[in-house]
C-alpha positions in Angstrom: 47.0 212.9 -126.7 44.1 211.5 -128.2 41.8 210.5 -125.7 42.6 213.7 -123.8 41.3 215.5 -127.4 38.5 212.9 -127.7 37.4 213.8 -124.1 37.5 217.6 -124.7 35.6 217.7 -127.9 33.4 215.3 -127.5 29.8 215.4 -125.6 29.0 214.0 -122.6 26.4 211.6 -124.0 29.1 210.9 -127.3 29.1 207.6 -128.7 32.0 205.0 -130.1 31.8 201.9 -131.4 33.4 199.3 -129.8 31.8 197.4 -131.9 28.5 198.1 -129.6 27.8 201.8 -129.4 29.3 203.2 -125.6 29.4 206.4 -124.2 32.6 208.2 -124.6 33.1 208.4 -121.1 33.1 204.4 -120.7 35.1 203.7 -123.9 38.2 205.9 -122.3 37.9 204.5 -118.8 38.1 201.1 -120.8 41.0 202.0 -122.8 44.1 200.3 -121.7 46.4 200.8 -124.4 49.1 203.1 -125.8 47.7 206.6 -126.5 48.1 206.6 -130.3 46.8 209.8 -132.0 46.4 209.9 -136.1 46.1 212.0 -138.7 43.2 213.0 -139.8 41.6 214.3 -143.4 38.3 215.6 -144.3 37.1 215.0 -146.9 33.6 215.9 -147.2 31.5 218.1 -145.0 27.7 218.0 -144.8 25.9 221.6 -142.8 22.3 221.8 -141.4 20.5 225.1 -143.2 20.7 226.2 -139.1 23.9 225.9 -138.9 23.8 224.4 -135.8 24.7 220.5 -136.5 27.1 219.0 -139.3 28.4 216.1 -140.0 32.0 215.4 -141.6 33.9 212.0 -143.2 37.2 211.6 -144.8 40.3 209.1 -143.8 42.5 208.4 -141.0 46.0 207.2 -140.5 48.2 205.6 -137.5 52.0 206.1 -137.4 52.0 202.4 -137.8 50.7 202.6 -141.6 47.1 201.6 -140.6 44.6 203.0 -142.6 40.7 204.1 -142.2 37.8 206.5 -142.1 35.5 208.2 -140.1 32.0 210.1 -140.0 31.9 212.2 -136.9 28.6 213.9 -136.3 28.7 217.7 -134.7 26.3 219.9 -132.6 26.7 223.7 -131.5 26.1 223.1 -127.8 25.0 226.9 -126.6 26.3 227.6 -123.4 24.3 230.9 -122.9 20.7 232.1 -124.0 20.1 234.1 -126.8 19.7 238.0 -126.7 16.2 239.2 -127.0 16.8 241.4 -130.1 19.6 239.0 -131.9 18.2 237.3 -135.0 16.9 233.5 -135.3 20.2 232.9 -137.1 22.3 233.7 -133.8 24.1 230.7 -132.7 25.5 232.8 -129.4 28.0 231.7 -127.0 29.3 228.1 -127.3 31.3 225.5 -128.8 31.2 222.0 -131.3 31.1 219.2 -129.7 30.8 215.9 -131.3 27.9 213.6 -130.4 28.7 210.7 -133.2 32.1 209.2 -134.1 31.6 206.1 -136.5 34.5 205.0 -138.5 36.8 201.7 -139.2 40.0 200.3 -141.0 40.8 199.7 -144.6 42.7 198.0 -146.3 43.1 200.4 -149.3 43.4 204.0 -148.2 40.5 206.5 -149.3 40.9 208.6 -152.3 42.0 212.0 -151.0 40.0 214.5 -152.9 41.3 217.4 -154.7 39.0 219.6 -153.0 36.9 219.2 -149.8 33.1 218.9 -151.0 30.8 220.5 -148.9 26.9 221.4 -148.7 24.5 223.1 -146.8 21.0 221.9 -146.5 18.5 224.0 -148.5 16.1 226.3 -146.3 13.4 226.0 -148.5 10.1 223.8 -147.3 9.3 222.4 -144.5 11.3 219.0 -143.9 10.1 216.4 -142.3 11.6 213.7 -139.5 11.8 210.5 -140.8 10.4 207.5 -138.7 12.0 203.9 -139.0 12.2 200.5 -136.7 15.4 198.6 -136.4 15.5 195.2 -137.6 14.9 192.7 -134.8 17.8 192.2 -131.6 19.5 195.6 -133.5 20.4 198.8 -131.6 19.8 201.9 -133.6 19.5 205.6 -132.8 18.2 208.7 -135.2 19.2 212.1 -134.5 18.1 215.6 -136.1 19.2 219.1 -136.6 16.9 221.4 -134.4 15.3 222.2 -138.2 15.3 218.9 -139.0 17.5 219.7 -142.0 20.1 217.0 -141.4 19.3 214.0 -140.1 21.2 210.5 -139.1 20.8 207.1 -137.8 23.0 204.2 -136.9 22.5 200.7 -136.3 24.2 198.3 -135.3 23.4 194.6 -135.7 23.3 191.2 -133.1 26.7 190.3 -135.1 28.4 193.6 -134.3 27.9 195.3 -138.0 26.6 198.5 -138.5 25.8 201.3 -140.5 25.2 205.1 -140.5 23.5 207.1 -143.3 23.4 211.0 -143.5 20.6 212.4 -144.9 20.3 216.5 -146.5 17.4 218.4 -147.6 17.4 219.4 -151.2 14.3 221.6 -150.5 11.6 218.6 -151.4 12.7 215.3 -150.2 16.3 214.1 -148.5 19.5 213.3 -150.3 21.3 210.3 -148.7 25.1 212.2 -148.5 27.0 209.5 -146.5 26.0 205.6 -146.0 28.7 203.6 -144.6 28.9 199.9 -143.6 31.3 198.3 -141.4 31.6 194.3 -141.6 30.4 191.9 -138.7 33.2 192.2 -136.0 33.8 189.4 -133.2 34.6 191.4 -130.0 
């Protein structure tokens, strides 16, 4: 089912939105209800020049008819060390996990794309982590990939709304790829 699938991909520090962000772990032991898996469709997905974190987004659906999408973030999580003589590209040993799942309803389905658009960050220069502040009373959290070619941050507002923007290096600055907003929610 889905939590079963949510609880074997996901990281042990993965976070949901309930509207507040919770650990994965808390957000199944909290889940009461039937064990409803949908369908899922990428339709964009965004790679680190590493390779080692990416990021996809597309749309959802329930057997019921409900509609949606999500942005689920991904890391390689190494579960050995790499060989002395294997190259700086070698990932090694290990699986994708997800560490970010952000997503919500709609009310008009997502476009499904002809083709799933994807891009790696460029290699070139030397990006740099960005530094922000949360407005006041928010939550918020920025992440990197270990080359700080793909980066993230969500927030999540006092009123329960929030956001999460994906940014890619082009090689000289960052390219915003993914900015979604999800409505003030009362819990």
């Amino acid at each position: 089912g889905f939590r079963a699938a949510q609880r074997e991909t996901g990281a042990k520090d993965a976070i949901v939105f309930l509207p507040q962000p919770t650990v994965l772990a808390d957000a199944l032991k909290a889940n009461n209800g039937p064990d409803v898996t949908p369908k899922w469709q990428p339709h964009k997905a965004f790679m680190s020049c590493d390779g080692r974190t990416g990021v996809t987004t597309g749309a959802w659906q329930l057997p019921d008819g409900k509609t949606g999408y999500f942005t689920t973030v991904w890391q390689w999580h190494e579960k050995g060390k790499r060989p002395k003589r294997a190259p700086a590209s070698f990932i090694g040993d290990g699986e994708w996990k997800w560490i970010v799942d952000h997503g919500d309803s709609l009310a008009t389905p997502r476009t499904t794309p002809e083709i799933i658009e994807t891009r790696v960050a460029s290699c070139k220069g030397q990006p740099s982590a960005p530094l922000s502040a949360p407005p006041e009373g928010a939550k918020m959290k920025m992440g990197l990939s270990r080359d700080q070619s793909l980066n993230y941050s969500w927030v999540v507002m006092p009123d329960n709304s929030r956001s999460i923007v994906v940014r890619l290096w082009n090689g000289s600055g960052f390219d915003t790829v993914i900015s979604d907003k999800v409505a003030a929610v009362v819990p």
